[in-house]
N, C-alpha and C positions, 0 to 999 in steps of 0.2 A: 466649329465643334470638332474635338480629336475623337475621329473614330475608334470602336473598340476593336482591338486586334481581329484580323481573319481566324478564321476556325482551323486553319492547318498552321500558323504562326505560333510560337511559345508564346506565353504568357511574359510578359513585361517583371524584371527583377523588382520583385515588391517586397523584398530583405529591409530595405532600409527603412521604405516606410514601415511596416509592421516593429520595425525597432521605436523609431520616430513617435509612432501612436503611442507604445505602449508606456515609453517613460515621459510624456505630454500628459500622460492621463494618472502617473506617480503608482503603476501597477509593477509591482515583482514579478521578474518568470512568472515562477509558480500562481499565483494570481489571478496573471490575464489565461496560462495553461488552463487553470480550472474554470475559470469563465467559459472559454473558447471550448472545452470538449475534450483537450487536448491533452499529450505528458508534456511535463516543462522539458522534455528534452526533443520531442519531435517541434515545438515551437521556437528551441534552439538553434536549429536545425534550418527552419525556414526563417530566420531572421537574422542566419549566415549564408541564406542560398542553397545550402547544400541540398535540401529540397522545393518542391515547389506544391504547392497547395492547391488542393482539388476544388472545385466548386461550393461544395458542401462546407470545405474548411473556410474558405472565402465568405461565406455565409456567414456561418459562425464569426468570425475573426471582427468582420464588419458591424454585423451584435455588437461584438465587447468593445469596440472602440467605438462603438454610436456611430457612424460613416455607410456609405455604400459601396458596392463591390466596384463601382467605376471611380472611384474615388480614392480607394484600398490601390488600384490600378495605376493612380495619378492622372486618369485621365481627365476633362476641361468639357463643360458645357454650359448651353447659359442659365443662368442661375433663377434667372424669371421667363422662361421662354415655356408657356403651355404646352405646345407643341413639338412632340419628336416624330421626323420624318422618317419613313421604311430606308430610304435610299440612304441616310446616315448612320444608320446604326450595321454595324456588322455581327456576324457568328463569333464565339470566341468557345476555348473548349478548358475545360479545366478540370482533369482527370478524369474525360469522359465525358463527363456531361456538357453540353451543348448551352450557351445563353447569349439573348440577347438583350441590352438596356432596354426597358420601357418607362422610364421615365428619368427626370433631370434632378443632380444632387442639390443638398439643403433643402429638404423634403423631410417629412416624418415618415415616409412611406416609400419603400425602394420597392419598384416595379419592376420585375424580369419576366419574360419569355421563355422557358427550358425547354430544353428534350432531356429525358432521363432516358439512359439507353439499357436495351434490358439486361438480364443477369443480376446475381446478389449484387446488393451496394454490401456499403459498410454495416457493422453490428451494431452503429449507436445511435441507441434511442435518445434526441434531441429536448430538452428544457431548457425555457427563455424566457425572460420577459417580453409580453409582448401580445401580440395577434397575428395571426395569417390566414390569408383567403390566398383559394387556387382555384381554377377552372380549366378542366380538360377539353381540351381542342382536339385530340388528338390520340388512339388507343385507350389501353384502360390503365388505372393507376391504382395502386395496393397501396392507401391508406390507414396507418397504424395507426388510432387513439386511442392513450393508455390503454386498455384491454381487448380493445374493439376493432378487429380490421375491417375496413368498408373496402370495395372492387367502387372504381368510379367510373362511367364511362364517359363517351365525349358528350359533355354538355351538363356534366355533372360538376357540381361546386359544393366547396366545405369552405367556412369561415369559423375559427376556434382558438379557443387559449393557448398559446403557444406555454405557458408552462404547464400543457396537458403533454405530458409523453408522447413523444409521435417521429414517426419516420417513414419517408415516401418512396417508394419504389416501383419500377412499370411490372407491370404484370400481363404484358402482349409480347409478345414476339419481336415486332419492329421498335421497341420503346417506348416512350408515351410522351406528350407534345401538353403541355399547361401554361396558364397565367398564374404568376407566383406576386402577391404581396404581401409585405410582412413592414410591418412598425418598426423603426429602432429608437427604442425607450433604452437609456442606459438607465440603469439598478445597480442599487450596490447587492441585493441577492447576485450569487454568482448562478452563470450560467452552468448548467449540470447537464452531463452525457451519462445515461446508463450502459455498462457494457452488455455485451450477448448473454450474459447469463439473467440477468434480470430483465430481460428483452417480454415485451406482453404478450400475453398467450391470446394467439389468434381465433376468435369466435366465426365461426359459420365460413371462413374463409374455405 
């Protein structure tokens, strides 16, 4: 199995694949952009290198191509093997955020490990086809559902429709530690990002 990069290592040039997917799958810039969350020019951008894509965009990006982040990566594992050992999987960082594979690709269900580290994330509220379950291990976590903020703490778990509005952020001090899974169902609804200004108004937070 090809480990996934150490957590103080860049991130693996993943320009060509994100070009590679995008015209495999017969998507326009703009297209897979509005899928992905993104402007067709920041996904320009990273599908010439000139940037390199944060975890959350990794997320996203893996969505719109149906694939997983270790996959997105180019990295190799076996393809029927139940089993992922602690001692092969590595830290990896991507813009911050902290992840480790928890499970193996060609799967309906990509399994990560995160640390979200605290301070604002980004402004955008996330819609997907799909589903995700998370479980805090670790601090507490600021749960957005369409209108609804839930505080979670460790030992706490949400499973819900991912084309419910939502965006996750730690809300502790040292960041916060969860079990991330999420479906990848490709759709032809595009995937939608609302910006900050139509962001949901937080209840009892």
């Amino acid at each position: 199995m090809t480990s996934t990069p150490g957590q103080d290592e860049p991130l693996p040039d993943v320009a060509p694949q994100l070009r590679d997917l995008r015209r495999s799958g017969g998507l326009t810039l703009e297209a897979a952009a509005a899928r992905a969350g993104l402007s067709p020019a920041h996904l320009s951008r990273l599908e010439t290198g000139q940037r390199q894509p944060s975890l959350p965009m990794l997320l996203a990006l893996a969505r719109t191509y149906g694939t997983t982040v270790s996959e997105l990566l180019g990295e190799t594992a076996p393809e029927r093997d139940p089993v992922v050992r602690a001692a092969t999987v590595e830290p990896a960082d991507a813009g911050g955020w902290t992840y480790w594979q928890t499970g193996n690709p060609g799967r309906a269900m990509q399994a990560l490990r995160l640390h979200v580290p605290p301070g604002p994330q980004d402004g955008l509220v996330r819609v997907h086809p799909g589903e995700e379950w998370l479980y805090v291990l670790k601090g507490e976590l600021r749960l957005t559902l369409g209108e609804a903020v839930e505080r979670l703490a460790p030992g706490d778990s949400a499973h819900f429709d991912s084309m419910t509005p939502h965006r996750i952020a730690a809300a502790s001090p040292g960041g916060v530690d969860l079990l991330f899974v999420h479906t990848l169902l490709r759709s032809p609804v595009a995937d939608l990002c609302l910006g900050n200004g139509r962001a949901p108004r937080p209840h009892g937070a």
